[in-house]
C-alpha positions in Angstrom: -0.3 0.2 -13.4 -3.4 -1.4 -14.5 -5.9 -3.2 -12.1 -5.0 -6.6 -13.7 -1.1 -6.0 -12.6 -2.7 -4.2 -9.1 -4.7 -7.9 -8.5 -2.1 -9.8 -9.2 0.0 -8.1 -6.4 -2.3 -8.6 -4.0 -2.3 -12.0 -4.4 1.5 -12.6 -4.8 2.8 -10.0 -1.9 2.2 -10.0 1.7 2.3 -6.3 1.9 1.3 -2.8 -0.4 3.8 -0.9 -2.0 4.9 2.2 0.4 4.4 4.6 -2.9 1.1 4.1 -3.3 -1.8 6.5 -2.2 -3.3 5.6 1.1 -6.1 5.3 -0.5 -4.7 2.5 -2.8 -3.5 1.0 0.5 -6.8 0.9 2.2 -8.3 -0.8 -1.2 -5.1 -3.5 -1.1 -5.9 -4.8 2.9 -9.5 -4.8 1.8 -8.8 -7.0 -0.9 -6.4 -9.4 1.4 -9.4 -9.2 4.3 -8.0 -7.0 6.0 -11.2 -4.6 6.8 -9.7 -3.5 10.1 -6.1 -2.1 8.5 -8.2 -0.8 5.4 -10.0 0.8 7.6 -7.3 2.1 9.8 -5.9 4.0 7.2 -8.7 6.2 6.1 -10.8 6.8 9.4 -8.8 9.6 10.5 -8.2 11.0 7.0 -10.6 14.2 6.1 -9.9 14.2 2.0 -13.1 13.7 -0.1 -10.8 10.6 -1.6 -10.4 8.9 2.0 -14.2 9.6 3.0 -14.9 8.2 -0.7 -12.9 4.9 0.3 -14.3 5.0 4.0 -18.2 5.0 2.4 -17.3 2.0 0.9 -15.6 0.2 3.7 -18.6 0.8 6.1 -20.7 -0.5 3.1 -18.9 -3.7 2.9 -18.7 -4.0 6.9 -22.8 -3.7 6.4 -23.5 -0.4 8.3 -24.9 1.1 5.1 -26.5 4.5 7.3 -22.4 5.4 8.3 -21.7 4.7 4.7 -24.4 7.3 3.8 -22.7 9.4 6.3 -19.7 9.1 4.6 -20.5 9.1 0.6 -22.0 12.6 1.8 -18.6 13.7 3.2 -17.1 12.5 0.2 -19.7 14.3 -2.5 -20.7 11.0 -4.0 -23.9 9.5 -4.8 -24.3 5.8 -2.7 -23.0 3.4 -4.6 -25.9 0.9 -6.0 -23.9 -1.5 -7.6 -22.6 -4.4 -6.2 -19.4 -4.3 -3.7 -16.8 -5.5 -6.2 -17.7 -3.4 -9.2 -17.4 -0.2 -6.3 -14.0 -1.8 -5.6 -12.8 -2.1 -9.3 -14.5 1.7 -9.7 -12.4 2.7 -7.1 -9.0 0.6 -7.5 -8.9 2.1 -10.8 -9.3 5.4 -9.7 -6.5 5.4 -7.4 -3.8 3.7 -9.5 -0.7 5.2 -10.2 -0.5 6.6 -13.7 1.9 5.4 -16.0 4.3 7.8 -17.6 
């Protein structure tokens, strides 16, 4: 799937596909405005991938010392671009691979 066929489904469908990661998931309701079910899905999650997506949830919710908090559980760097180039970075990292 590429991230032009991955935005086009979030604008056309009312709900993620059940296949994809949770991660994917989280990125989808984030997309829609859903910060609360995006958020939902990751918080209880302890994989370096969900504390990766969790970072940037808390950055986009503007509580940028918990996204510290949780770029360090992840092993990543804080983000310093903007919010929708982190989303992209991310999206694209968590789309299924063709083939």
């Amino acid at each position: 799937m590429t991230l032009t066929e991955f935005t086009a489904h979030i604008q056309q469908e009312q709900h993620p596909e059940s296949t994809w990661s949770v991660q994917l998931q989280s990125l989808w309701y984030d997309a829609k405005g859903d910060w609360k079910k995006a958020h939902d899905l990751v918080d209880q999650l302890s994989d370096l991938s969900s504390a990766h997506v969790h970072a940037y949830l808390h950055r986009v919710e503007g509580d940028l010392w918990n996204a510290r908090y949780w770029y360090n559980r992840a092993k990543k760097s804080e983000f310093k671009g903007s919010l929708e180039e982190e989303w992209k970075e991310l999206a694209i990292a968590f789309l299924p691979k063709k083939g």
